[in-house]
C-alpha positions in Angstrom: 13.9 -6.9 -12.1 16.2 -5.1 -9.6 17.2 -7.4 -6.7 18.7 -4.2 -4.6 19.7 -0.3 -4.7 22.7 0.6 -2.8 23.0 4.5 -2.8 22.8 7.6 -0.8 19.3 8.2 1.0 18.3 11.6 -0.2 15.2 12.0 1.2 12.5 10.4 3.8 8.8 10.8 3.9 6.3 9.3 5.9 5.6 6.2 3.1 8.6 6.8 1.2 12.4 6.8 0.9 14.2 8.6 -2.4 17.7 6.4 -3.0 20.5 8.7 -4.9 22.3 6.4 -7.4 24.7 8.2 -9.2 22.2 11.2 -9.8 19.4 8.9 -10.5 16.6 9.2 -7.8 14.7 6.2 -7.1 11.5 6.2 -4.7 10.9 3.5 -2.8 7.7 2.2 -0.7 9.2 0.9 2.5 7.6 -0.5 5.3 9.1 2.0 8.3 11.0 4.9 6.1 12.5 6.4 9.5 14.6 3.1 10.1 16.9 5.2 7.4 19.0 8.6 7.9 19.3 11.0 5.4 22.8 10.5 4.2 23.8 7.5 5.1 24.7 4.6 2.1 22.1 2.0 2.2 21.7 -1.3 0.2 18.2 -1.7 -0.1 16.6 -5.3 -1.3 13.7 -3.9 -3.8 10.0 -5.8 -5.0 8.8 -4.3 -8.2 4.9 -4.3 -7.9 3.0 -3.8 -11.0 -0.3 -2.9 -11.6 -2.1 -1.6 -14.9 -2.4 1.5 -13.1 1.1 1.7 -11.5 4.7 0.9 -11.2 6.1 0.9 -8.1 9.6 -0.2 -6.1 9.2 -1.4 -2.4 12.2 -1.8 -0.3 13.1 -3.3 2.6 16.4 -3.3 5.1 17.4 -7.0 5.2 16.2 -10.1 2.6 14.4 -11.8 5.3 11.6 -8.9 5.4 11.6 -8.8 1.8 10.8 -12.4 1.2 8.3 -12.6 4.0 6.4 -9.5 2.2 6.5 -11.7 -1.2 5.0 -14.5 1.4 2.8 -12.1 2.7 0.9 -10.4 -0.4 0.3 -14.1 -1.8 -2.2 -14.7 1.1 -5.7 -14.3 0.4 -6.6 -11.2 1.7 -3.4 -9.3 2.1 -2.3 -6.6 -0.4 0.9 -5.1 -0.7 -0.1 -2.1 2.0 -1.0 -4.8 4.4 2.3 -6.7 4.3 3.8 -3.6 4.8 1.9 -2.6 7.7 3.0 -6.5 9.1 6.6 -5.8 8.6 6.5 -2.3 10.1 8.3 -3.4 13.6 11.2 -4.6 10.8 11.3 -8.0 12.7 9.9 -10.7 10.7 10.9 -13.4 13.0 8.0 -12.4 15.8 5.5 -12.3 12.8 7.4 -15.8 11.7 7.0 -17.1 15.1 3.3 -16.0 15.6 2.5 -17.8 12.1 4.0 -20.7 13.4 2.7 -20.8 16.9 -1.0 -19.8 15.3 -1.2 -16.9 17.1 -4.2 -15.1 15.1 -4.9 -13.0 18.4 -1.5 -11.5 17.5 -2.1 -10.9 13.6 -5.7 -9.4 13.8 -3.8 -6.7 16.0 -2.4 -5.3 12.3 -4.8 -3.0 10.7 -6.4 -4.6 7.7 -6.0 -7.9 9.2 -9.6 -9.7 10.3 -9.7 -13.0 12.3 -10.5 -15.1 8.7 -7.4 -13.3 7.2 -5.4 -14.1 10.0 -6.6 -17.5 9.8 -5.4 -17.6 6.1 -2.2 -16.3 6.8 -1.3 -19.4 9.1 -3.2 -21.8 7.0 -1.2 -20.5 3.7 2.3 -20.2 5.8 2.7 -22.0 8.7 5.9 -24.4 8.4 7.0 -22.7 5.0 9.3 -19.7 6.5 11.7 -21.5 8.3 14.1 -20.4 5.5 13.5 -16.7 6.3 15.0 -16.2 10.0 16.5 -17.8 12.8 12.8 -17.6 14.7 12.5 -17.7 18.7 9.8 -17.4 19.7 10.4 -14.9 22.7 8.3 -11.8 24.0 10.6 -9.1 22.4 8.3 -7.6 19.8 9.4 -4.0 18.8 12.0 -4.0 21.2 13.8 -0.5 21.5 17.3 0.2 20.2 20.0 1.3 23.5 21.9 3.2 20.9 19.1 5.4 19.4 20.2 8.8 18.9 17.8 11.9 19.9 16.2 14.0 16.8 14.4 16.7 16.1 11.0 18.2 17.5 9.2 16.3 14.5 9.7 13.1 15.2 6.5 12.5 17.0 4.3 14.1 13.9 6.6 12.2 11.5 5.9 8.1 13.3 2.2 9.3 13.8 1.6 10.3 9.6 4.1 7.2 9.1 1.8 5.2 10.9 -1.5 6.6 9.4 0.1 5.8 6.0 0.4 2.4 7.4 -3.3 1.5 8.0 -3.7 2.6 11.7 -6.6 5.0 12.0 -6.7 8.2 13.8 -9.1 7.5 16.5 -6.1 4.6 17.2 -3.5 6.8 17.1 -5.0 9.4 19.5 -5.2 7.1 22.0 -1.8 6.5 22.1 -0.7 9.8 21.4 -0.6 11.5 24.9 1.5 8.3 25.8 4.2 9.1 23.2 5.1 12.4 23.9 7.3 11.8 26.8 9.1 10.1 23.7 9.3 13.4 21.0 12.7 14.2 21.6 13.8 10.2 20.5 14.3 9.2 16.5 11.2 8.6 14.8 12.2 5.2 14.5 12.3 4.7 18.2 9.0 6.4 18.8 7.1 4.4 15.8 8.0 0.9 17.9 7.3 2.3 21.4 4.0 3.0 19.2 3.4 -0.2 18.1 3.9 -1.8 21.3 1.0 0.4 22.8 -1.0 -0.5 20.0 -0.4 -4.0 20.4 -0.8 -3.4 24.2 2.8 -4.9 25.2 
């Protein structure tokens, strides 16, 4: 079982990442790919799932998201794409604190997540993730970074496919898109969480 990778990100796709360790490539699942730069030296904390059918390493930036997604997928009703689709903003204390305040309004908001999952979620977690985050429960979901650095033209196509991968469907997406382009010349990253916040209607 690997805990983490720590390498050189060699390559980001809309659902994946590709970790360079020592001329080994290892593709990982992770819930927002463009929160990574091509380049950089990442740790990343790793879940192996395994299925008859498939072997597969999801990763996530910090511990926290990676033991709320192990939370997550043990929920009736939630598969691994779902989680990821929940940890997407890549703050799992908002999703901790709408768990613990009961908030199923909030969770149905996620795509693949009806009001009787929702319902399951807080029923199978509430008052068992205090051990994952230092949770306040304030407004700030999907908060944009200050330092965010422009990017390239593609950034808009690159959330919108990222998001698609995630669950959202295109007639969602379209209505946001005309919203988002005033945001194309910003990092994917950026323009995935102004996204979300539209979708969510913050």
């Amino acid at each position: 079982m690997y805990d983490y990778i720590k390498g050189e990100i060699a390559r980001i796709t809309p659902e994946y990442i590709v970790i360079d360790r020592d001329g080994l490539g290892f593709q990982i699942l992770t819930p927002n790919p463009f929160r990574f730069q091509v380049g950089q030296q990442e740790l990343v904390y790793t879940y192996l799932q395994v299925r008859e059918d498939l072997q597969q390493l999801i990763g996530f930036k910090t511990l926290s998201e990676r033991e709320l997604f192990r939370k997550l997928i043990q929920v009736t009703g939630i598969g691994p794409k779902g989680a990821l689709a929940i940890l997407a903003s890549g703050q799992p204390e908002q999703v901790i604190g709408a768990i613990e305040r009961e908030d199923d309004a909030f969770l149905v908001k996620f795509p693949g997540v009806g009001k009787k999952t929702a319902r399951q979620i807080i029923l199978d977690l509430k008052g068992k993730l205090h051990d994952l985050a230092d949770v306040e429960y304030t407004d700030g979901l999907f908060e944009l970074e200050d330092d965010a650095q422009p990017a390239v033209n593609q950034s808009l196509d690159e959330a919108l496919q990222a998001l698609q991968a995630l669950g959202y469907s295109e007639r969602e997406l379209k209505k946001i898109a005309s919203k988002l382009e005033e945001f194309e010349n910003e990092t994917t990253d950026v323009i995935m969480k102004k996204a979300l916040q539209l979708l969510f209607g913050s």
